[in-house]
Steps between C-alpha positions, in 0.01 A plus 500: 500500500598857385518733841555854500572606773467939648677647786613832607874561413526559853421147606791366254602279820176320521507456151835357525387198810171445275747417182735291731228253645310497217856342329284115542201635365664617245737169438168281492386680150249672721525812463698759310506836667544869296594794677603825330874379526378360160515855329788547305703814475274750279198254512142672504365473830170475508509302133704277706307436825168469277611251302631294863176539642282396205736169469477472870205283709591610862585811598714513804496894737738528731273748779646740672459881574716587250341284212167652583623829484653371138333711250645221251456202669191578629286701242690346156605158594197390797227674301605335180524165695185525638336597156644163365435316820080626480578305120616203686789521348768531795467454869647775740661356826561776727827420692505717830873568531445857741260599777234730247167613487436166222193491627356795363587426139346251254772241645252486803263275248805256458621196731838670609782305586733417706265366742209685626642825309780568748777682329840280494743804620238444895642135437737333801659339213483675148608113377175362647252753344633426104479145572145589601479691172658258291250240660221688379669566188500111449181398584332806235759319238362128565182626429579476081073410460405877547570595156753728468778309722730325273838383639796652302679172450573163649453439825667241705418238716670656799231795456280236603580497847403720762719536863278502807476810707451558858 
């Protein structure tokens, strides 16, 4: 599956962790993951990030104050990604990576993760919120029936198996 994934500029760090875990996800055939590290050097911007999102099915927002406060991120990038998500097109899944006021936006109308919402930087262990991430990540990837989930490549047998948490 095609992922684009918007963030703040700010929150390059958070981008950076999701990258690194996702690195399995990623390995499987799962998922392949565009960011606007993708533009070249003299590359049209907004050509460029409309053509990722309209190849992409899940659109991934790093939430925090400062990508709500995003003029980009928010009003080009979210309200085109909700425009093709209302087409059923692409699914938006709202990452919470900052205490913000999320729940006053559309996001509120999306299942937020890591778990229950709370933002990974309030975390006692940064490593155990993307793992809750990435969980969630996985289990919206196993479900290829819903149309528009297709997994980018082969996927191994190892992907198969699932480690037990406390």
């Amino acid at each position: 599956m095609n992922a684009f994934i918007s963030y703040s500029h700010v929150d390059q760090a958070h981008l950076t962790n999701l990258e690194k875990h996702l690195g399995q996800v990623k390995r499987d055939g799962l998922l392949n993951l565009w960011t606007d590290h993708a533009i070249e050097a003299g590359g049209n911007l907004d050509a460029e990030i409309t053509k990722a999102l309209n190849s992409s099915e899940l659109f991934i927002a790093l939430l925090s104050p400062d990508y709500i406060n995003s003029g980009y991120c928010y009003e080009k990038e979210f309200k085109f990604a909700q425009k093709l998500h209302k087409q059923g097109k692409l699914k938006i899944v709202p990452v919470i990576v900052e205490p913000c006021d999320w729940h006053n936006t559309p996001f509120s109308d999306l299942k937020a993760i890591p778990k229950d919402g709370k933002p990974i930087s309030t975390w006692n262990n940064l490593n155990t919120a993307f793992l809750d991430v990435i969980t969630n990540l996985r289990s919206l990837l196993s479900k290829e029936d819903n149309g528009f989930l297709k997994p980018t490549g082969n996927t191994t047998t190892a992907s198969k198996y699932r480690a037990q948490r406390d």
